[in-house]
C-alpha positions in Angstrom: 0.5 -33.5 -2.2 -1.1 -33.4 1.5 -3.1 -30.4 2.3 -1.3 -27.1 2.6 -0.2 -26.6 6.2 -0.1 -23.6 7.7 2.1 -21.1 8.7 3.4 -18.5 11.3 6.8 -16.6 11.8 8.1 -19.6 14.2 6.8 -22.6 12.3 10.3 -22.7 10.6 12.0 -23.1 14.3 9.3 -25.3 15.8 9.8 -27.6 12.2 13.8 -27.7 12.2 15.2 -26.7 15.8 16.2 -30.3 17.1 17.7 -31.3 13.4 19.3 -28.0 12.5 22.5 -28.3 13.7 23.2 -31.9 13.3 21.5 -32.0 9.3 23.6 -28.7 8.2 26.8 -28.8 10.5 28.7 -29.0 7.1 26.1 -27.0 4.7 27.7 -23.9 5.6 30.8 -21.1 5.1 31.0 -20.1 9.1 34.1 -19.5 9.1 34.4 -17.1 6.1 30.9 -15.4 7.3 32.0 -14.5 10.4 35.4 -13.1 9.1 33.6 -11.1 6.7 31.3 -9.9 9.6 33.7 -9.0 11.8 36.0 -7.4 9.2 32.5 -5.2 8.0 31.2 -4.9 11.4 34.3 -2.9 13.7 33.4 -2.1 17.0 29.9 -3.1 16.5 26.9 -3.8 17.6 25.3 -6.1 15.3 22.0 -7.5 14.6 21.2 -10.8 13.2 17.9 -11.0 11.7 16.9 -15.2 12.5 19.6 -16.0 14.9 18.6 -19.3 15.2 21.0 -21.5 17.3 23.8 -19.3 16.9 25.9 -20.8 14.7 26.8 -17.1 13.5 26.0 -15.4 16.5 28.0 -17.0 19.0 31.5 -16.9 17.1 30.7 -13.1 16.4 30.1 -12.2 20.4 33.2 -14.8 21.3 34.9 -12.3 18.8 34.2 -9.4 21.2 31.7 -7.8 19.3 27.9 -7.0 21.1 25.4 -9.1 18.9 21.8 -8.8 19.1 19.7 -11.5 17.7 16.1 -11.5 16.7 14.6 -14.7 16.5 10.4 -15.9 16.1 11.2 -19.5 17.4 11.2 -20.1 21.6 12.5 -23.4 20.3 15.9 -22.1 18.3 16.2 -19.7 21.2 16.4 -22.5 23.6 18.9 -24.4 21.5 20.7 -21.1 21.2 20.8 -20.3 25.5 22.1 -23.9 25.9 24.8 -23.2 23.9 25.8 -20.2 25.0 26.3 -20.8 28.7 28.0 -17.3 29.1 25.3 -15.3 27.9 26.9 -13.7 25.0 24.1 -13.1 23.3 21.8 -11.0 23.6 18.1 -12.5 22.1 14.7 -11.5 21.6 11.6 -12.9 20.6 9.8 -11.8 17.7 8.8 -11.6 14.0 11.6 -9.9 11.9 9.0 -8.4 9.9 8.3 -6.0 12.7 12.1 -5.3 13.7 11.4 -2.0 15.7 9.0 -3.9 18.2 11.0 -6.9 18.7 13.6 -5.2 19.7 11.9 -1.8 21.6 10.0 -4.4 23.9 13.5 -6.1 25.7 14.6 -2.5 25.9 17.0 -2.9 22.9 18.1 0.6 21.9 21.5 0.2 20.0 22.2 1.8 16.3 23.9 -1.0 14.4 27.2 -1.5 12.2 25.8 -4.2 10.7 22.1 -5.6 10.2 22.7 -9.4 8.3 20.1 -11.9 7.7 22.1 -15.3 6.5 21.5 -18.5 4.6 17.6 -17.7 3.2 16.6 -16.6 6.8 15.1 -13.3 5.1 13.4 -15.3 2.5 11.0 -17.0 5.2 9.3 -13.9 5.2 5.6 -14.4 3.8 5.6 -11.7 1.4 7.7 -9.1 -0.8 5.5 -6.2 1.2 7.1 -7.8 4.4 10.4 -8.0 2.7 10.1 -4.0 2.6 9.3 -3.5 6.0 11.9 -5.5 7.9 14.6 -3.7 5.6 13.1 -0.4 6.4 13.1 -1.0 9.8 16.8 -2.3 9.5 18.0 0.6 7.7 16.4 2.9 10.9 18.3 0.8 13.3 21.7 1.3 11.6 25.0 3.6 12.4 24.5 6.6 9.7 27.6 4.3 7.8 25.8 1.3 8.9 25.5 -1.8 6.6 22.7 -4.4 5.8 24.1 -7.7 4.3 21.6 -10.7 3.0 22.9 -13.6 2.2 20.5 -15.7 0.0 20.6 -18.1 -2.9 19.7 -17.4 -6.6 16.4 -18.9 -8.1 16.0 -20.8 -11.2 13.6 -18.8 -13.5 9.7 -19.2 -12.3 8.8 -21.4 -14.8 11.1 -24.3 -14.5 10.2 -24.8 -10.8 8.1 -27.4 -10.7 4.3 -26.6 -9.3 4.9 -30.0 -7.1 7.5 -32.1 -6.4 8.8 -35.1 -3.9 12.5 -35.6 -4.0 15.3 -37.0 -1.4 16.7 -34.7 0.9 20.6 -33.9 1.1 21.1 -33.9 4.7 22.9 -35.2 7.7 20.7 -37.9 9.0 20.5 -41.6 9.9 16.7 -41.4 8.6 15.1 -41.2 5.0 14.2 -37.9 4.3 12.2 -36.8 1.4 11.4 -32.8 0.2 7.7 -32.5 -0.9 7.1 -28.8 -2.2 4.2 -27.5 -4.2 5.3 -24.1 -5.7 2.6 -20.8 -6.1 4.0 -18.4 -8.9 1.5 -15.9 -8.2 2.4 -15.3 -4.6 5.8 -16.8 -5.4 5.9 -18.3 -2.2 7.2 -22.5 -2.4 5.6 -24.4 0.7 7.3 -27.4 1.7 7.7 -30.3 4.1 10.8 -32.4 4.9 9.6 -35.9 5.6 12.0 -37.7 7.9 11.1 -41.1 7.7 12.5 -43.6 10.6 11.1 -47.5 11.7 7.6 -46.6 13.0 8.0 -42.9 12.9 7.0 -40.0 10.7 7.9 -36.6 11.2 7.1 -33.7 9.0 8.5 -30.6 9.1 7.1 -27.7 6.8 8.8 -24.6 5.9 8.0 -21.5 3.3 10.3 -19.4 1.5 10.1 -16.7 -1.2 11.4 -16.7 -4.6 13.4 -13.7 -4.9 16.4 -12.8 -6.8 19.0 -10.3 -6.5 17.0 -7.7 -8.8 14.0 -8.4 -6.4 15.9 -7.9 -3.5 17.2 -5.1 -4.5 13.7 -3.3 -5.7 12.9 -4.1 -2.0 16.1 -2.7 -1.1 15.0 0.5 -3.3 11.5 0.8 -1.4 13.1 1.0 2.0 16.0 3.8 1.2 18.9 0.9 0.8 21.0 1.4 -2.4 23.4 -1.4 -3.5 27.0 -1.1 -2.9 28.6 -5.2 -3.6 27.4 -8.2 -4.5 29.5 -11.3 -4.2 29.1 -14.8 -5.0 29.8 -16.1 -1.7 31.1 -15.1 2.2 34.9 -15.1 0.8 34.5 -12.5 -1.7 34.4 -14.9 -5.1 32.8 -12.2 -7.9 29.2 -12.4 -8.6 28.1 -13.6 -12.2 25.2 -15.3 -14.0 26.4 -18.5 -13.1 26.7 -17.6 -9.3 23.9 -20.1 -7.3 23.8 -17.8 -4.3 24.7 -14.0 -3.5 26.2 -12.1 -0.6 24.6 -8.6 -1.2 25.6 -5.3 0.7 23.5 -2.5 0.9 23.6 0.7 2.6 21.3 4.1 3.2 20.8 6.4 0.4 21.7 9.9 0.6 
Protein backbone atom coordinates (compact mmCIF):
# COMPACT_ATOMS: atom_id res chain seq x y z
CA UNK A 1 0.00 0.00 0.00
CA UNK A 2 1.45 3.74 -0.76
CA UNK A 3 1.52 6.00 2.15
CA UNK A 4 -1.80 7.21 3.63
CA UNK A 5 -2.76 10.39 1.81
CA UNK A 6 -4.48 12.90 3.32
CA UNK A 7 -7.65 14.37 3.62
CA UNK A 8 -10.04 17.43 3.78
CA UNK A 9 -13.90 17.89 3.31
CA UNK A 10 -13.15 18.66 -0.67
CA UNK A 11 -10.56 16.01 -1.41
CA UNK A 12 -13.50 13.78 -2.53
CA UNK A 13 -14.59 16.57 -5.28
CA UNK A 14 -11.04 17.61 -6.20
CA UNK A 15 -10.34 13.44 -6.62
CA UNK A 16 -13.60 12.55 -8.72
CA UNK A 17 -15.16 15.91 -10.29
CA UNK A 18 -14.03 15.46 -14.02
CA UNK A 19 -14.86 11.42 -13.83
CA UNK A 20 -18.05 11.61 -11.91
CA UNK A 21 -20.51 11.92 -14.23
CA UNK A 22 -19.18 10.01 -17.16
CA UNK A 23 -17.85 6.69 -14.61
CA UNK A 24 -21.49 6.57 -12.74
CA UNK A 25 -23.95 7.97 -15.43
CA UNK A 26 -25.62 4.45 -15.03
CA UNK A 27 -24.63 3.52 -11.18
CA UNK A 28 -27.67 5.23 -10.04
CA UNK A 29 -31.80 5.31 -9.37
CA UNK A 30 -32.34 9.24 -10.48
CA UNK A 31 -35.27 8.77 -11.63
CA UNK A 32 -36.92 6.98 -8.67
CA UNK A 33 -34.89 9.43 -6.23
CA UNK A 34 -36.17 12.35 -7.37
CA UNK A 35 -39.81 11.01 -7.53
CA UNK A 36 -39.48 10.00 -4.09
CA UNK A 37 -38.07 13.54 -3.26
CA UNK A 38 -40.54 15.37 -4.81
CA UNK A 39 -43.42 13.24 -3.63
CA UNK A 40 -41.78 13.65 0.27
CA UNK A 41 -40.65 17.07 -0.26
CA UNK A 42 -44.27 19.33 -1.44
CA UNK A 43 -43.77 22.83 -1.72
CA UNK A 44 -40.34 22.62 -0.53
CA UNK A 45 -37.44 24.03 -0.01
CA UNK A 46 -34.94 21.35 0.09
CA UNK A 47 -31.44 20.85 1.01
CA UNK A 48 -28.97 18.45 -0.34
CA UNK A 49 -26.22 17.72 1.76
CA UNK A 50 -23.09 17.02 -1.12
CA UNK A 51 -24.77 18.34 -4.22
CA UNK A 52 -22.09 17.53 -6.18
CA UNK A 53 -22.86 18.05 -9.98
CA UNK A 54 -26.36 17.98 -9.61
CA UNK A 55 -27.40 14.97 -10.83
CA UNK A 56 -30.24 15.19 -8.02
CA UNK A 57 -30.31 18.72 -7.67
CA UNK A 58 -31.04 19.89 -10.94
CA UNK A 59 -34.13 17.52 -11.88
CA UNK A 60 -35.54 18.58 -8.30
CA UNK A 61 -35.33 22.56 -9.09
CA UNK A 62 -36.49 21.82 -12.96
CA UNK A 63 -39.40 20.13 -10.94
CA UNK A 64 -40.28 23.53 -9.44
CA UNK A 65 -39.12 22.97 -6.09
CA UNK A 66 -36.36 25.68 -4.42
CA UNK A 67 -33.14 23.44 -3.75
CA UNK A 68 -30.32 24.45 -1.74
CA UNK A 69 -27.18 22.52 -2.13
CA UNK A 70 -24.19 22.44 0.23
CA UNK A 71 -21.18 21.29 -1.35
CA UNK A 72 -17.04 21.28 0.10
CA UNK A 73 -15.72 20.96 -3.56
CA UNK A 74 -15.19 24.50 -5.87
CA UNK A 75 -14.50 21.75 -8.43
CA UNK A 76 -18.16 19.81 -8.30
CA UNK A 77 -19.59 23.29 -7.90
CA UNK A 78 -18.13 24.27 -11.16
CA UNK A 79 -19.31 21.14 -12.92
CA UNK A 80 -22.62 21.77 -11.20
CA UNK A 81 -22.91 25.93 -12.51
CA UNK A 82 -22.00 24.64 -16.09
CA UNK A 83 -24.81 22.57 -16.06
CA UNK A 84 -27.22 24.56 -14.83
CA UNK A 85 -27.09 27.47 -17.16
CA UNK A 86 -30.38 28.86 -15.54
CA UNK A 87 -29.31 29.06 -12.22
CA UNK A 88 -31.68 26.78 -10.54
CA UNK A 89 -29.72 26.07 -7.88
CA UNK A 90 -28.92 27.68 -5.36
CA UNK A 91 -25.07 26.43 -3.89
CA UNK A 92 -22.81 27.14 -1.23
CA UNK A 93 -19.47 26.30 -0.27
CA UNK A 94 -18.76 24.48 2.75
CA UNK A 95 -18.19 21.40 5.01
CA UNK A 96 -21.48 19.66 5.74
CA UNK A 97 -20.21 18.92 9.04
CA UNK A 98 -20.91 22.54 9.97
CA UNK A 99 -24.38 22.89 8.09
CA UNK A 100 -25.49 26.14 10.05
CA UNK A 101 -22.37 28.13 8.75
CA UNK A 102 -22.34 27.06 5.37
CA UNK A 103 -25.45 28.03 4.85
CA UNK A 104 -25.77 31.47 7.39
CA UNK A 105 -22.65 32.88 5.40
CA UNK A 106 -24.58 33.12 1.61
CA UNK A 107 -27.48 34.44 3.66
CA UNK A 108 -29.31 31.15 3.39
CA UNK A 109 -32.30 31.32 5.90
CA UNK A 110 -34.96 28.79 4.74
CA UNK A 111 -36.57 25.98 7.10
CA UNK A 112 -36.63 22.80 5.03
CA UNK A 113 -39.15 19.94 3.93
CA UNK A 114 -36.55 17.82 3.25
CA UNK A 115 -32.72 17.62 4.29
CA UNK A 116 -31.29 14.30 2.02
CA UNK A 117 -27.74 13.31 1.72
CA UNK A 118 -27.60 10.54 -1.20
CA UNK A 119 -25.46 7.67 -2.53
CA UNK A 120 -22.73 7.58 0.66
CA UNK A 121 -22.26 11.38 0.45
CA UNK A 122 -22.93 11.50 4.41
CA UNK A 123 -20.53 8.72 4.95
CA UNK A 124 -17.44 11.00 3.69
CA UNK A 125 -17.75 12.49 6.91
CA UNK A 126 -14.40 11.87 9.00
CA UNK A 127 -16.03 10.67 11.99
CA UNK A 128 -19.25 9.29 13.89
CA UNK A 129 -18.95 12.68 16.21
CA UNK A 130 -19.24 14.58 12.90
CA UNK A 131 -21.99 12.33 11.77
CA UNK A 132 -23.93 13.85 14.89
CA UNK A 133 -23.35 17.24 14.21
CA UNK A 134 -24.38 17.65 10.62
CA UNK A 135 -27.70 15.71 11.54
CA UNK A 136 -28.22 18.04 14.39
CA UNK A 137 -27.76 20.89 12.49
CA UNK A 138 -30.15 19.34 9.76
CA UNK A 139 -32.77 18.60 12.14
CA UNK A 140 -32.58 22.70 13.30
CA UNK A 141 -32.89 23.62 9.71
CA UNK A 142 -36.13 21.57 9.03
CA UNK A 143 -40.09 22.56 8.73
CA UNK A 144 -41.44 21.45 12.38
CA UNK A 145 -42.87 18.20 9.96
CA UNK A 146 -39.68 18.36 8.11
CA UNK A 147 -37.85 15.18 6.96
CA UNK A 148 -34.11 14.02 6.80
CA UNK A 149 -33.53 11.14 4.32
CA UNK A 150 -29.92 9.24 3.97
CA UNK A 151 -29.45 7.12 1.47
CA UNK A 152 -26.33 4.80 2.08
CA UNK A 153 -25.31 1.33 1.51
CA UNK A 154 -25.03 -1.56 4.13
CA UNK A 155 -21.58 -2.82 5.30
CA UNK A 156 -20.35 -6.30 5.49
CA UNK A 157 -19.46 -7.06 9.14
CA UNK A 158 -15.97 -5.34 10.38
CA UNK A 159 -14.16 -8.30 10.27
CA UNK A 160 -14.46 -9.64 6.77
CA UNK A 161 -13.28 -6.27 5.22
CA UNK A 162 -10.07 -6.74 4.39
CA UNK A 163 -7.28 -4.46 6.25
CA UNK A 164 -5.86 -3.91 2.51
CA UNK A 165 -6.84 -4.60 -0.65
CA UNK A 166 -6.17 -3.75 -4.67
CA UNK A 167 -9.00 -4.79 -6.90
CA UNK A 168 -10.45 -3.61 -10.42
CA UNK A 169 -12.76 -0.90 -10.54
CA UNK A 170 -16.45 -1.23 -12.00
CA UNK A 171 -16.66 1.97 -13.76
CA UNK A 172 -17.35 3.79 -16.96
CA UNK A 173 -13.96 4.27 -18.39
CA UNK A 174 -11.78 3.75 -21.51
CA UNK A 175 -8.74 3.39 -18.78
CA UNK A 176 -7.66 0.55 -16.31
CA UNK A 177 -8.80 1.39 -13.06
CA UNK A 178 -7.82 -0.36 -9.94
CA UNK A 179 -9.36 0.24 -6.02
CA UNK A 180 -6.55 0.10 -3.47
CA UNK A 181 -8.06 0.53 0.16
CA UNK A 182 -6.47 -0.15 3.47
CA UNK A 183 -9.28 -0.47 6.05
CA UNK A 184 -8.85 1.02 10.04
CA UNK A 185 -11.50 -0.89 12.34
CA UNK A 186 -10.72 1.28 15.22
CA UNK A 187 -11.61 4.62 13.61
CA UNK A 188 -13.76 2.60 11.12
CA UNK A 189 -12.85 4.81 8.54
CA UNK A 190 -11.62 2.76 4.82
CA UNK A 191 -9.12 5.15 2.86
CA UNK A 192 -8.86 4.50 -0.61
CA UNK A 193 -7.48 5.52 -4.00
CA UNK A 194 -8.86 4.81 -7.53
CA UNK A 195 -5.90 4.29 -9.81
CA UNK A 196 -6.88 5.21 -13.32
CA UNK A 197 -4.29 3.87 -15.34
CA UNK A 198 -3.93 5.26 -19.15
CA UNK A 199 -0.56 4.96 -21.87
CA UNK A 200 1.95 7.20 -19.93
CA UNK A 201 -0.46 8.47 -17.31
CA UNK A 202 -1.33 7.83 -13.76
CA UNK A 203 -3.93 9.38 -11.85
CA UNK A 204 -4.90 8.73 -8.42
CA UNK A 205 -7.82 9.72 -6.83
CA UNK A 206 -8.28 9.04 -2.90
CA UNK A 207 -11.42 9.10 -1.14
CA UNK A 208 -12.59 8.12 2.75
CA UNK A 209 -15.78 6.83 3.90
CA UNK A 210 -17.17 5.55 7.18
CA UNK A 211 -18.38 2.22 7.95
CA UNK A 212 -21.75 2.69 9.26
CA UNK A 213 -24.85 0.74 9.31
CA UNK A 214 -28.30 1.36 9.69
CA UNK A 215 -28.18 0.80 13.65
CA UNK A 216 -25.16 3.28 13.57
CA UNK A 217 -26.93 5.64 11.78
CA UNK A 218 -29.60 5.57 13.59
CA UNK A 219 -27.67 5.91 17.29
CA UNK A 220 -26.45 9.04 15.42
CA UNK A 221 -29.85 9.82 14.45
CA UNK A 222 -30.78 9.33 18.35
CA UNK A 223 -27.92 11.80 19.53
CA UNK A 224 -29.19 14.61 17.40
CA UNK A 225 -33.13 14.37 18.34
CA UNK A 226 -34.07 12.34 14.92
CA UNK A 227 -36.21 9.18 15.58
CA UNK A 228 -36.72 6.67 12.75
CA UNK A 229 -39.94 6.55 10.92
CA UNK A 230 -39.04 4.08 7.32
CA UNK A 231 -36.43 2.33 6.11
CA UNK A 232 -36.48 0.94 2.55
CA UNK A 233 -34.30 -1.07 0.56
CA UNK A 234 -34.05 1.24 -2.19
CA UNK A 235 -35.49 4.88 -3.78
CA UNK A 236 -38.71 2.87 -5.17
CA UNK A 237 -39.90 1.76 -1.92
CA UNK A 238 -38.62 -2.29 -2.15
CA UNK A 239 -38.93 -3.42 1.85
CA UNK A 240 -35.84 -3.39 3.90
CA UNK A 241 -34.38 -6.88 5.07
CA UNK A 242 -31.15 -8.54 6.03
CA UNK A 243 -30.33 -9.24 2.70
CA UNK A 244 -30.95 -5.53 1.60
CA UNK A 245 -27.15 -4.11 0.26
CA UNK A 246 -28.14 -0.54 0.74
CA UNK A 247 -30.93 1.54 2.74
CA UNK A 248 -33.18 4.52 2.16
CA UNK A 249 -33.69 5.75 5.82
CA UNK A 250 -36.23 8.50 6.93
CA UNK A 251 -36.00 10.13 9.99
CA UNK A 252 -37.76 12.89 11.56
CA UNK A 253 -37.72 15.27 14.98
CA UNK A 254 -38.62 13.66 18.17
CA UNK A 255 -41.31 15.05 20.20
Amino acid sequence: MSPPHSFDPGTYGRSFADVYDSWYATAFETDAAVAALVSMAGDGPILELGVGTGRLALPLARAGIRIVGIDASTEMLEHLRIADADGLVHTTLGDMADVDHALSKCGIDDRFTVVFSAFNTLLNLPDFDSVVSCLCASRDRLQPDGRIVIEAFVPTDLDLIPRNSLSPARVESDAAVFIETAFDPISQRLRGRHIEVRPGQVTARPWMVLILGPSDLDRAAHEAGLELIDRQCDWSGRPFTDASTAHVTIYRPTG
